[in-house]
N, C-alpha and C positions, 0 to 999 in steps of 0.2 A: 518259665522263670529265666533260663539262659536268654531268651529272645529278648523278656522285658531287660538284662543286664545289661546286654548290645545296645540297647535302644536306647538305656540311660549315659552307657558311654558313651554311644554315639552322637550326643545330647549336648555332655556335657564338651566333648573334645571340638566341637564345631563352634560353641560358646569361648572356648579357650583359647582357640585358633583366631578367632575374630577380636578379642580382648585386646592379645598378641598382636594381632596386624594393625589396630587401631592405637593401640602406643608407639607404635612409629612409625604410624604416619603422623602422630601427637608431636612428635620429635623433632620430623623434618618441618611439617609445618611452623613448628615456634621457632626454627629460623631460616624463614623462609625472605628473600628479598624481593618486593615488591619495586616494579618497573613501570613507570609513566610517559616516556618518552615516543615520538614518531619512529624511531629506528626499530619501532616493533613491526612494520609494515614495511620496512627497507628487504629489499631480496636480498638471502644468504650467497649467491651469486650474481652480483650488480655491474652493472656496466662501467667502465672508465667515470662517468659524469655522477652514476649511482652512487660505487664508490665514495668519491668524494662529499657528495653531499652528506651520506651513512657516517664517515671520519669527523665531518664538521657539527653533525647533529650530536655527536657525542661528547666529541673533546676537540672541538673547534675551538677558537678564542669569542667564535660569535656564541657559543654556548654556555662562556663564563660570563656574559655580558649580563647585569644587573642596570634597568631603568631605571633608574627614582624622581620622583615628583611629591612636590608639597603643596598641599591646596587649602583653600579656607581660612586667606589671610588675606593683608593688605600687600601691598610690592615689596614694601618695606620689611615687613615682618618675613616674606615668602623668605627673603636672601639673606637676609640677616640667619634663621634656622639653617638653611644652604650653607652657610659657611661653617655653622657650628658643626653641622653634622657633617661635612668632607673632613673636616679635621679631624673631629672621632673614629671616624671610621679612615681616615690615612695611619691613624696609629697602632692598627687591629691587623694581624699579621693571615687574615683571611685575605686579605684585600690586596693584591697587586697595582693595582693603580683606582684612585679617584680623582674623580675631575668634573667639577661644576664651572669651568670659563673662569674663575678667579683668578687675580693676579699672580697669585702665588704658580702654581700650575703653568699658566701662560708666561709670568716670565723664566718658570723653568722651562719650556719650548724654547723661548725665544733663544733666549740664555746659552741652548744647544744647537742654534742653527748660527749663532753669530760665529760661536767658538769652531766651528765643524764646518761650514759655509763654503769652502773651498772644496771639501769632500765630498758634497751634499750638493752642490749646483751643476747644474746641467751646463751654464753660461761659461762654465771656467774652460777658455780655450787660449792658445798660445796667443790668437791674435786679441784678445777681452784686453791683452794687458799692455797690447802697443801703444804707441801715442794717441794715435788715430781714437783704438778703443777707447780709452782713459777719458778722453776730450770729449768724446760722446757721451760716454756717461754721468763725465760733469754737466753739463749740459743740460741732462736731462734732470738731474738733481737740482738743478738752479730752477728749472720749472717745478718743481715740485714741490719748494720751497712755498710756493703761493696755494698750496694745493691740501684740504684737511690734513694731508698724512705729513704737513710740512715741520711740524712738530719732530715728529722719529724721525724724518732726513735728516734737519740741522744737526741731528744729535752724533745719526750714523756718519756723513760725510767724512771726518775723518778717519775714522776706523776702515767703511768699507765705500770707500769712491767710486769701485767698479759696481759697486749695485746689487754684489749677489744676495744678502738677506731678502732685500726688496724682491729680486727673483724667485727668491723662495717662496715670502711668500704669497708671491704673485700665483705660482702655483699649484698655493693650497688653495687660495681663493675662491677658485671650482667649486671646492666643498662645501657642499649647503652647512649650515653655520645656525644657531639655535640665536633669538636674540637677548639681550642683555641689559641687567638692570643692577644699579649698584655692585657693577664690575661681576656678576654671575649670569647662571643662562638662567631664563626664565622664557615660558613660552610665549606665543608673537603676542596673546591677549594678557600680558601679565599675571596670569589667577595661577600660574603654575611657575614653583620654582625647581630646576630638571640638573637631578645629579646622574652619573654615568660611570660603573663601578665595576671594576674586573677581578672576579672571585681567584682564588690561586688555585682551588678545589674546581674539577673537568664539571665539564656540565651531567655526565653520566652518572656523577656519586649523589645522588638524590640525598640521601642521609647529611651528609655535609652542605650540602645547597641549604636544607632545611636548615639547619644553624647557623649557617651564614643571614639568612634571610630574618630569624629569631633575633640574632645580636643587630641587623638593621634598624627591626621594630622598638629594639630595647633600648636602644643609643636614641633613637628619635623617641620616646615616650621618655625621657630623663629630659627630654629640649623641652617638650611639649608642654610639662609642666611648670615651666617660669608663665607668668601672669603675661608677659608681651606675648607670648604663643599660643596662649590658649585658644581653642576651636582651629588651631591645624589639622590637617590629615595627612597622611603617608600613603601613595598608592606604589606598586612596584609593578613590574613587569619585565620579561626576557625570558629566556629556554629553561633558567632553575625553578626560577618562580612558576610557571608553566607546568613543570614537573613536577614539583611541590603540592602546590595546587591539585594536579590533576591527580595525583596518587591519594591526597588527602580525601580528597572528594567520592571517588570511589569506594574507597576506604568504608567512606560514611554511609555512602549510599548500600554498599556490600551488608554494610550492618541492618542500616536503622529499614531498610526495606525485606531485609532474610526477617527483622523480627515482626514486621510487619504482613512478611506474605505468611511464617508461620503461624501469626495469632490467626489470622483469617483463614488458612487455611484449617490451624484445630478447631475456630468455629464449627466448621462445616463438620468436620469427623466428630465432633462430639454432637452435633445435631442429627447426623446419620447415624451412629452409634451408639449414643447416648454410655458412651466409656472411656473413663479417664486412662486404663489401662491401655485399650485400641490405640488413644490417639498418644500415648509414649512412645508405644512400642513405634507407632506407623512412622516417627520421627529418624528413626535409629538408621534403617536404610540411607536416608538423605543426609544424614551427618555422615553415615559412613562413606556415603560416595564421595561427597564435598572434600573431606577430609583426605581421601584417596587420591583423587582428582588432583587438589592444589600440591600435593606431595609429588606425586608423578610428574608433573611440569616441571615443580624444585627441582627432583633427582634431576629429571631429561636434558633441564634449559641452564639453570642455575639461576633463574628468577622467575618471576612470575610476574607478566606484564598485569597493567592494572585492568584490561577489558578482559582478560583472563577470570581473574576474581571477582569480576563485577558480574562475568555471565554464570557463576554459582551459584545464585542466586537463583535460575533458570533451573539449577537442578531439585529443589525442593517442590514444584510444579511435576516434575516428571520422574523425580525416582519415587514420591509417594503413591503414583500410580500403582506400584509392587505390591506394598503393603496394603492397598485398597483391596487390588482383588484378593490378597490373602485372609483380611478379616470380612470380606463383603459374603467368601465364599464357606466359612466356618459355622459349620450346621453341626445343631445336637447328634449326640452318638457318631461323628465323624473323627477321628484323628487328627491331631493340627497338622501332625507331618502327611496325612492325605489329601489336606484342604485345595492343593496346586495340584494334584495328579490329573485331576481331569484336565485342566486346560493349561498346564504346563508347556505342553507341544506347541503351541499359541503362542505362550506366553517367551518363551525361548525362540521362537521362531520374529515376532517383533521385536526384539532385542538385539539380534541378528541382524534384523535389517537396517535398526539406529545403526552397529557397530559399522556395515556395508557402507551408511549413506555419509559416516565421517571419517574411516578410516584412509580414503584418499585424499584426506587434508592433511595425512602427514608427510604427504610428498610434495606440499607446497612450499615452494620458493621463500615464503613469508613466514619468521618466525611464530608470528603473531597469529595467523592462521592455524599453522603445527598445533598449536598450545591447544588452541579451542577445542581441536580435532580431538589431541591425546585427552584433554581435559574429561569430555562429553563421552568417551568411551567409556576409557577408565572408571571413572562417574558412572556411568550405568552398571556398568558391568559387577561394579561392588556393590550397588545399591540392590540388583537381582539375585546375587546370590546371597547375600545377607537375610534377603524377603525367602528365600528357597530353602536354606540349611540353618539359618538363625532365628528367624522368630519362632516356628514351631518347636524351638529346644525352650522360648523361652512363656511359651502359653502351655495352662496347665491343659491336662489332657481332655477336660471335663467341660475348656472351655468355650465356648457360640458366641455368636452375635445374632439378635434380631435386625431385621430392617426393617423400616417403615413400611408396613402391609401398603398403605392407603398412597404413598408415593409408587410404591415398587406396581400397583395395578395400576395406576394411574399412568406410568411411564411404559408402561406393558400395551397399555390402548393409542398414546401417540406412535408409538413406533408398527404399530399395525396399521394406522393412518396415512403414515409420513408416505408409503408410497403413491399415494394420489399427489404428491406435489411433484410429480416427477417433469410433469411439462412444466411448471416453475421453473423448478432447477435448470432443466436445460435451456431455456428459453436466455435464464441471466448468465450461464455461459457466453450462448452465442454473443449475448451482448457485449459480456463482459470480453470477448475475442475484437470487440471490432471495436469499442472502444481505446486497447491497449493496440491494435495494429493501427489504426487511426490518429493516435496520440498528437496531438501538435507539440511538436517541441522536442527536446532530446528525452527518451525515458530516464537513460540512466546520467547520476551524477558526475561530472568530469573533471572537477576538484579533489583535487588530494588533500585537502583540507577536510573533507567529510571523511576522512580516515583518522580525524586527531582527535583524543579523548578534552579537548581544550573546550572550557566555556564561554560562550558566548558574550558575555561580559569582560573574561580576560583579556579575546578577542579586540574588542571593542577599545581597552583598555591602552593594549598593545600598539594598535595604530594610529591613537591618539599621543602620544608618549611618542612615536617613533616621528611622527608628524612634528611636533612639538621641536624636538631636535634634532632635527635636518634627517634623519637616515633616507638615504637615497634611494629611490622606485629603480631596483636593478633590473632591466628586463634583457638583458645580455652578460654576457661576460669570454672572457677569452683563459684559456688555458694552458700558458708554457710549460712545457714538462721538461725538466735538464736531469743529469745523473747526480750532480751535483746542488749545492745551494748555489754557486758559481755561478754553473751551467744555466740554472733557471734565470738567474739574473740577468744573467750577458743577453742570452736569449730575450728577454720582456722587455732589456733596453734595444734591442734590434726591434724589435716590432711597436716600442714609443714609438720610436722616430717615425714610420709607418702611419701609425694612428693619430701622431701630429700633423701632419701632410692632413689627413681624412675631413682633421677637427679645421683647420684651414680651410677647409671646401666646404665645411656645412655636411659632411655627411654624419657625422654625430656631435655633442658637444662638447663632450669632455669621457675623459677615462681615471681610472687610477690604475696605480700600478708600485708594487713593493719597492723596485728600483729609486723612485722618488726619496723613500723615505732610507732605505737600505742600499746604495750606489755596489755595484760588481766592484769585487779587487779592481778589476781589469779597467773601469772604468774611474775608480778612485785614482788609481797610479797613473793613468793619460795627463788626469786632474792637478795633480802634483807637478808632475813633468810641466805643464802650462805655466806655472810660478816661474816668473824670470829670479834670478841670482840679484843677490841685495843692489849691487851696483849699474846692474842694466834697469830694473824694475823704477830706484830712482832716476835715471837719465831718461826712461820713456814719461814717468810722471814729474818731470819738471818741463819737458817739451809738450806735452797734454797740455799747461796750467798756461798756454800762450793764449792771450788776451781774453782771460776767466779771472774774476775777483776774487782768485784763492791764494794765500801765502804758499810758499812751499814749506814752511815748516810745519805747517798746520796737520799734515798725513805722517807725522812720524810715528801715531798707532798702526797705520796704514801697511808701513814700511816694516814696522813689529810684527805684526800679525803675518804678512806672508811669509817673512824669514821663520816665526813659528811653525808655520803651515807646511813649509816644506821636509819639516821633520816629523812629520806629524806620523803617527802609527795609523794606518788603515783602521775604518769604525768597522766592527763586530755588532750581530744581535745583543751582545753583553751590554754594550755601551749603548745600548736606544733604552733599556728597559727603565722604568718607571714613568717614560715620557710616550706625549700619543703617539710620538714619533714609530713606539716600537709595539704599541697595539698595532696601530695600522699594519707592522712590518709582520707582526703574529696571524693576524685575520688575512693576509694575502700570499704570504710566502709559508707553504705548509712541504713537511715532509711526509712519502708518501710511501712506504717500504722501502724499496734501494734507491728510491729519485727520489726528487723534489718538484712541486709545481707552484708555480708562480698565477696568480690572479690577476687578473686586471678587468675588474667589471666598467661595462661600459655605459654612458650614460646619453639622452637623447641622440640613440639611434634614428634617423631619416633616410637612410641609403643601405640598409643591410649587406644588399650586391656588393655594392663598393668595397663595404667592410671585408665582406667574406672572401671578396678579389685578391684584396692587400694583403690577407693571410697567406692565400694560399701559395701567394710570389714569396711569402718569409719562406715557406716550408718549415720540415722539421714536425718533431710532436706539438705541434699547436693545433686546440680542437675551440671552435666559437660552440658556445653554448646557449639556446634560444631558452630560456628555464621557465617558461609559460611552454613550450614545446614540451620541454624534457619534461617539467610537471604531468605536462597531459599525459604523454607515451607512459610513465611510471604509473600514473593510475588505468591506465588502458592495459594495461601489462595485469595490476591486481584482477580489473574484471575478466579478462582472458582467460585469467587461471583460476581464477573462479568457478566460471562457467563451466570449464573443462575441467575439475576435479568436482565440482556437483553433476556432471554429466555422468563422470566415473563412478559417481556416490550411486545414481541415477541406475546406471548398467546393471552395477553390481545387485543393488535391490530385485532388479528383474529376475536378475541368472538364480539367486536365489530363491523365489519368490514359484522359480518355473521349476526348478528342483525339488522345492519341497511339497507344492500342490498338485505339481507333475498336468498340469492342463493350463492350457492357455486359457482358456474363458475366464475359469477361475482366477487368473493372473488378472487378466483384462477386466475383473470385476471388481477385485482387490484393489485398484492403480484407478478406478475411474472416480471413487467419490475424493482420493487424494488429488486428481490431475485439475478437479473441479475447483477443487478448494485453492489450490496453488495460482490457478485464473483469476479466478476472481479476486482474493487478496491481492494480487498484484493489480489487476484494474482499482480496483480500492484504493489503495496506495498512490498510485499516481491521480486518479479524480480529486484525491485528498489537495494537491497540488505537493506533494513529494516529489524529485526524483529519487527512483532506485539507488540506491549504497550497495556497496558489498554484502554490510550486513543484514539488507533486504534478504541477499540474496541465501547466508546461513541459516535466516530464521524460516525460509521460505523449505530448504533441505531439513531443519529438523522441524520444522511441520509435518512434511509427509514423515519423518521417522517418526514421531507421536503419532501421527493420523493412524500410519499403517497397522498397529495395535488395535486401532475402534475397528478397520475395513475386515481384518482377519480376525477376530471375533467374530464379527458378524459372517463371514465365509465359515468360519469351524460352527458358531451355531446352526449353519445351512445343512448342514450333513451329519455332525454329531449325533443327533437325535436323542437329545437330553430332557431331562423331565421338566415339570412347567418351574419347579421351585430354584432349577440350578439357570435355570433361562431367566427368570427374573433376578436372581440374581446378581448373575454376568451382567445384562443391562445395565443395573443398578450401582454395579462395579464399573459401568464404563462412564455413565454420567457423576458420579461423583471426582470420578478419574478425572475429566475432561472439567470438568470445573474448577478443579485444585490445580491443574497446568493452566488454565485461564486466569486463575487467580493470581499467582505465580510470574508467567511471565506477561500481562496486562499491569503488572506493578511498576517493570520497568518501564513502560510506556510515561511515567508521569519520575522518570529519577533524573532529567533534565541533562542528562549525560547523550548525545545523539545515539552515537553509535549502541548504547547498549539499550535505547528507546527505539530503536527500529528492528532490531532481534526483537523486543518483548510484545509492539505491536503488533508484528507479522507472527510470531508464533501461537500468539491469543487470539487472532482472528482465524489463523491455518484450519489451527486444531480444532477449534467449534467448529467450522465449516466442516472439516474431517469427517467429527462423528455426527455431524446433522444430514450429512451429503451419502454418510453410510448406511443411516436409518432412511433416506428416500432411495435409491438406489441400493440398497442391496437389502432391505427389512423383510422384504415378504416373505421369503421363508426362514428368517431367524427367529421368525415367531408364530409358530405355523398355529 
């Protein structure tokens, strides 16, 4: 009586303990934040160049950037909606700047370099304003006069004679430029009208991106309904929308595929079991680890990336495994809580070696990495003990499961077969060896774009849209570092000058640079100082106007404007903002802890040498960045550490694996039908025309940690010496096992997400090879 009272409290208090721990993980999970971004694969300690790109992917100004395009109209109708909508959305306090090329925009630009133009020009030098200068400049305006732009000459001549607007923006003109139709951009084949929109909300706050990108849709579906717009479209694209998207998506997929691996998966256990009880209970494990799992990351990281929550999905495949062999193994007149004694030793022992083969992902570099790791333990780890001290409190004591007599004999005579296929197996080893060392081509992938949760269509979207409006193929850039905003300035107009000389020679074509748009104190006040005093200014410009058909009264805006100019307050970041003047000055001049760096990406590079020459004579913290280089090294960096925290995954399995069976054969028999299966899915893989990803390479490590579960079964069935019913059993337990992790993660293979499609193909191919490689290779005496 006191035994059975133990037994019931012990019953109930494991029941209540688990209640307990699953209300808060109920807790953390309902608010938990969900992360989309590439910064989930940026390293916790990054390099100078790392850095920087990690700062800009998050709360860059290139990350508040919003594309818009409007499609599915005439040209007419395209810019006509384009104008509606930048005005809409100019009045919506999300929005720091909109800009479709209309006039309104453009003559606020202009508006700001006529009035500032003395501040702003690079040309304004003591000698611009001599007679000599003056008289050249007329000059060149009288030529110009005959020339398209002779329209704005007539107009400027008297205001600005020396030519600096024209300068100006002679020097934006570099910049590629979207074309135009009814005074808006529209792209070069007309069918697309392209606004360009800068959120106030960092690109990192995904929540607020969403509403921002909501009230887009909501402001264009109010246009869309007037009868001249009907059959427009709205596409978008940039880093919110990117985020947005990719968190939504997963999202989706997290669901509509968990509910779809679960129905299929209780298929199966109600087919095996024929028990609606069995397959509740077998559920409970895999909600409980899931739920542990996404909690754990919350607590650890303070979000949860979206590959995170997407590979959860993974876990319903592999912690049902528990509860299989717990009801696979529950025989009349046995105890529930006896059901795991026999092969518990086993069964703790592969669970052991999951925890071994991903606990060296938590010393990765890569947030993104950490997660999976803590994820995939945690995940199991609650999903085993729940199958070990919780469902036995919650089956009556009375209760079995039948198996399928006619399956369970029937799988009893293949695996007493399987070992005649052994010169098979090794045979598609070998091959499968000399095909992958053979390989033509790179194995692995050397894009870091095979690390983004982005779809292929967004993709697609994206460089259509960026094409459309001019954004520039940057394959270089240059990085001034100062302590100051000053500093950086002074510094990027020391090395214009530089890089003007380069663009002279042809060794590239053009750059940018913040200074353009944001001039250094140091350089504004030279600027200043170059304004002659009211009375020398007019005596050099009446001796200019010597035999030129201009009045000398004609420049007395002329004569205004620089006597303004010379009092003029030095321009600030304050004063560029709402104009592109001061996006540009936001996306190049960034603050970076106690400095500042200044940008200056470079454009038709032809001479890199040259380039990197010129630098290295500025001296100083200036570092040229090759970002097809830097790209490569950062994802060579992910596979490095890859490979060598699965290698450690790899060790650890061993040390343990020699511990616990205490023989090497036994180790070496254990590790052969996993090394097999790892082969050949990988030649698989690559035949398929694949390269290798990283998360080749995760699915590839928890394959052998599933596998190793079917190898050591079958090792403990070798020596156990258990009777014919618990051996069919166990079998019985491992192919249904192995079918619900097939099931499981074979789902994600078709969830159109890459990265979480190359975990779910390689773990569904692993693991069947696992237990199919463990039944040829190690069956003969698991079933003597």
């Amino acid at each position: 009586m006191k035994r059975f009272s133990r037994s019931l409290f012990s019953r109930h208090a494991a029941v209540a303990a688990w209640v307990f721990f699953l209300a808060l993980c109920i807790f953390v999970v309902s608010r938990v934040q969900v992360g989309a971004d590439l910064s989930a694969f940026l390293p916790r300690t990054p390099t100078p160049a790392q850095q920087l790109l990690s700062e800009q992917l998050r709360d860059g100004v290139f990350s508040r950037l919003i594309l818009i395009g409007i499609e599915g109209g005439t040209p007419d109708a395209l810019s006509a909606a384009s104008k509606q909508l930048a005005q809409q959305l100019r009045n919506e306090k999300q929005f720091s700047l909109v800009n479709n090329g209309d006039e309104s925009s453009v003559a606020k630009d202009q508006s700001f370099l006529l009035e500032n133009r003395y501040l702003l020009s690079s040309a304004v030098t003591p000698e611009h304003f001599t007679p000599g200068g003056l008289h050249a400049e007329l000059e060149n305006s009288l030529q110009l006069l005959g020339s398209p732009a002779g329209f704005m000459v007539k107009q400027l001549i008297p205001r600005d004679p020396s030519g600096e607007l024209l300068h100006l923006l002679e020097g934006f003109s570099g910049q590629s430029q979207p074309s135009a139709h009814n005074g808006v951009w529209v792209s070069h084949d007309g069918r697309r009208a392209l606004l360009l929109a800068q959120t106030r909300a960092p690109g990192f706050d995904i929540d607020a991106q969403q509403k921002t990108i909501a009230l887009i849709n909501t402001r264009f579906a109010d246009i869309a309904r007037g009868a001249k717009f009907s059959g427009l479209r709205l596409v978008l694209s940039g880093p919110g929308v990117f985020s947005v998207h990719a968190r939504d998506h997963i999202k989706d997929v997290a669901f509509i595929f968990s509910i779809i691996t679960s129905i299929l998966v209780s298929i199966l256990l109600l087919l095996v079991y024929r028990s609606w009880r069995v397959l509740a209970l077998s559920l409970l494990p895999v909600a409980s680890g899931a739920l542990a799992g996404i909690a754990a990351v919350s607590v650890g990281y303070g979000v949860v990336y979206g590959v995170t929550l997407g590979f959860g999905i993974t876990l319903i495949g592999e912690a049902v495994d528990y509860a299989i062999f717990f009801f696979t193994r529950l025989a009349p007149g046995k105890p529930p809580n006896m059901a795991l004694d026999r092969i518990w030793p086993t069964l703790r022992l592969g669970v052991m070696t999951t925890i071994c083969g991903f606990s060296p992902m938590f010393l990765a570099n890569f947030p993104g990495f950490a997660q999976l790791g803590l994820f995939s333990v945690v995940g199991l780890i609650v999903a085993v003990l729940v199958t070990r001290w919780v469902l036995p409190s919650l089956v009556p004591d009375n209760f079995s499961t039948i198996t399928p007599a006619r399956l369970s004999a029937r799988l009893m005579d293949l695996i007493r077969q399987a070992p005649r296929l052994r010169p098979v197996v090794l045979t598609a080893v070998l091959v499968a060896v000399l095909s992958i060392v053979f390989h033509r081509g790179p194995a692995w992938s050397d894009s870091l774009s095979s690390l983004s949760p982005l779809l292929e269509e967004d993709k697609r979207l994206d460089e259509s849209l960026r094409h459309d409006i001019g954004a520039p193929d940057v394959g270089y850039m240059v990085i001034v570092g100062g302590n100051s905003r000053e500093d950086a300035l002074v510094n990027s107009e020391a090395l214009g000058a530089r890089l003007d000389v380069l663009v002279s020679s042809h060794a590239l074509s053009g750059y940018d640079t913040p200074a353009r748009y944001l001039p250094s104190d140091k350089a504004q006040r030279a600027r200043l100082a170059a304004l002659p005093a009211a009375e020398k200014l007019q005596a050099n410009l009446r001796q200019s106007l010597a035999g030129l058909p201009f009045r000398a009264n004609l420049f007395a805006p002329f004569l205004s404007d620089v006597a303004n100019a010379r009092k003029h307050p030095l321009l600030t970041p304050d004063d560029l903002r709402g104009t592109n003047l001061g996006l540009q000055t936001e996306s190049l001049l960034v603050q970076r802890g106690n400095g500042w760096a200044a940008i200056l990406p470079l454009r038709g590079v032809t001479d890199i040498t040259t380039v990197q020459r010129a630098i290295t004579r500025q001296g100083g913290n200036i570092v040229l960045l090759d970002l097809q280089r830097e790209s490569n090294l950062l994802y060579q960096t992910y596979v490095d550490e890859a490979i060598k925290l699965s290698s450690f995954g790899a060790l650890a399995i061993i040390l343990l694996l020699l511990i616990n069976l205490r023989s090497v054969r036994r180790v070496a028999m254990v590790l052969l039908p996993l090394a097999a299966a790892v082969i050949i899915t990988t030649a698989i893989v690559l035949a398929s025309g694949q390269k290798l990803l990283i998360f080749h390479l995760i699915g590839l490590l928890l394959a052998v940690a599933v596998g190793s579960n079917y190898s050591l079964f079958f090792d403990r069935e070798s020596y156990s010496g258990q009777d014919d019913d618990s051996n069919r059993r166990t079998m019985l337990s491992l192919l249904v096992a192995n079918i619900s992790t097939s099931i499981a993660f074979g789902m994600l293979g078709f969830s159109g997400v890459p990265l979480l499609a190359a975990i779910g193909e390689t773990v569904a191919l692993g693991a069947f090879l696992s237990l199919l490689f463990s039944a040829v290779l190690m069956g003969q005496k698991a079933v003597r």
